[in-house]
C-alpha positions as CSV (number, residue, x, y, z in Angstrom):
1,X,-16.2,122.0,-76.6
2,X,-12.6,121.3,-77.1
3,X,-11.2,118.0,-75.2
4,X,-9.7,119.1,-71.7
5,X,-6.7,117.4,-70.4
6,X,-7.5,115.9,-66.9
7,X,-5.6,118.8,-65.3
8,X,-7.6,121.0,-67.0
9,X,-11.0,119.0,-66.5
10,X,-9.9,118.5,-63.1
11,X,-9.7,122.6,-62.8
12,X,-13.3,123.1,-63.8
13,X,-14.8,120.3,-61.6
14,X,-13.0,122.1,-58.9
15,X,-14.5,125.7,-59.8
16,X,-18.1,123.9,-60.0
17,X,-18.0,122.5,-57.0
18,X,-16.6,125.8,-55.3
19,X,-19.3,127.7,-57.4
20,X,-21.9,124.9,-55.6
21,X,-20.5,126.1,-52.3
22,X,-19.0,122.8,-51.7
23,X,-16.8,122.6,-48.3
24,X,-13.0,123.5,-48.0
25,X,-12.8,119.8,-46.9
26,X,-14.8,118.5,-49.6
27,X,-12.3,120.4,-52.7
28,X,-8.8,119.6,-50.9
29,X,-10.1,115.6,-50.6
30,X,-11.2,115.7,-54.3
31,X,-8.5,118.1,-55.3
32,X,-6.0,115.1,-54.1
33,X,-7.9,112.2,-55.2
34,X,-7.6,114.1,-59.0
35,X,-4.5,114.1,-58.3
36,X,-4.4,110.8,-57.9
37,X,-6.3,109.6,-61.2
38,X,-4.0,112.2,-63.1
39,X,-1.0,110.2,-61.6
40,X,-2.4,107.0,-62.6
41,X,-3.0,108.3,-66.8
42,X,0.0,109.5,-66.7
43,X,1.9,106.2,-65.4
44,X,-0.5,104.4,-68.8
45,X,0.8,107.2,-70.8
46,X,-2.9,108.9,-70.8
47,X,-3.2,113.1,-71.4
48,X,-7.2,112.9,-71.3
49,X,-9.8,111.4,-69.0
50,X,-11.8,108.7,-70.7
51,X,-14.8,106.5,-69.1
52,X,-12.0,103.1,-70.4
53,X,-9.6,105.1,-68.3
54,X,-11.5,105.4,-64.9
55,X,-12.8,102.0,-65.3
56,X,-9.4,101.0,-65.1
57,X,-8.1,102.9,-62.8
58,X,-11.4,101.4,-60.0
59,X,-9.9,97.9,-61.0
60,X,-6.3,98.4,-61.0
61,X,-6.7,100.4,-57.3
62,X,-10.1,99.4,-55.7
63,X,-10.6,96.2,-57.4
64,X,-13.8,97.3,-58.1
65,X,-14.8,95.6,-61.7
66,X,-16.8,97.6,-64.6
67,X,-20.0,96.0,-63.5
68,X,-20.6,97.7,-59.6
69,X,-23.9,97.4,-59.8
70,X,-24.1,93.3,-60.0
71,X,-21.1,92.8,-58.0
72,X,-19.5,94.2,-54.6
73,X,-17.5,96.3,-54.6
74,X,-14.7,97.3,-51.2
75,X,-16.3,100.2,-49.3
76,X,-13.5,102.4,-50.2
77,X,-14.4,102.3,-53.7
78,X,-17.7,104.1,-53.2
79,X,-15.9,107.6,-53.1
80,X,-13.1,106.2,-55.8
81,X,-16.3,105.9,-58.1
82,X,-18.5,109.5,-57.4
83,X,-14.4,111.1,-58.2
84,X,-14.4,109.2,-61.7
85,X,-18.0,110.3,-62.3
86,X,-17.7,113.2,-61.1
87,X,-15.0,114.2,-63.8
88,X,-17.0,111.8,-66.6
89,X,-19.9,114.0,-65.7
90,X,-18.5,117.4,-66.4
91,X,-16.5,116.2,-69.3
92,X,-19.8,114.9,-71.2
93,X,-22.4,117.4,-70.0
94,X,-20.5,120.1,-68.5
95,X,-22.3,119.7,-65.1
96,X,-21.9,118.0,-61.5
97,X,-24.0,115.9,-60.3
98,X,-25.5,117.5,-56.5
99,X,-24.8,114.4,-54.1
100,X,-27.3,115.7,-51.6
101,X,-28.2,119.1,-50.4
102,X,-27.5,119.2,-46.6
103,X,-29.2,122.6,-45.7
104,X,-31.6,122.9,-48.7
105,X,-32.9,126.3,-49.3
106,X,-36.2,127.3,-49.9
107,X,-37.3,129.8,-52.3
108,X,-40.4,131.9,-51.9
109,X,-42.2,129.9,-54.2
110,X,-42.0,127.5,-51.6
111,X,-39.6,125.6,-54.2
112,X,-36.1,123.9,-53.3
113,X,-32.9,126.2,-54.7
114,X,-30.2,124.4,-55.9
């Protein structure tokens, strides 16, 4: 798989989510937090979305360090930190993560769908 910029990443996280039946709300907040990152590689002079690149973006704007789960982190980092793994995710194993299914649906197997 050929390296996406993070406009393009950003693109196919968004179609994912939309494809997962994600909420309106829930694309437009993380369309505009993408947004946001993208911004912030472009003022360092960064095309592509790198793990060294969202760990500096959560320090530089959350001041949330590299290590978040030995140290606290501000509450408003928590959703800085699912964005930044949510485009780390897709770019390594072209997936996203579910967060939590909120009406899960049952197959006739008796199984969960996802």
């Amino acid at each position: 798989m050929a390296q996406l910029t993070i406009k393009e990443l950003s693109e196919k996280v968004l179609e994912e989510l939309q494809r997962l039946n994600y909420s309106y709300n829930s694309i437009c907040s993380l369309r505009a937090a993408f947004r946001r990152i993208q911004t912030f590689a472009e003022e360092k002079g960064e095309q592509y979305f790198t793990e060294g690149l969202g760990r500096r973006y959560l320090l530089e704007r959350y001041d949330c360090g590299v290590d978040y789960y030995s140290e606290a982190c501000p509450r408003n980092a928590k959703a800085a930190m699912r964005q930044v793994r949510l485009l780390g995710d897709y770019q390594l194993h072209g997936i996203v993560m579910l967060l939590s299914m909120k009406n899960p649906q049952k197959t006739q197997s008796g199984n969960y769908a996802i």
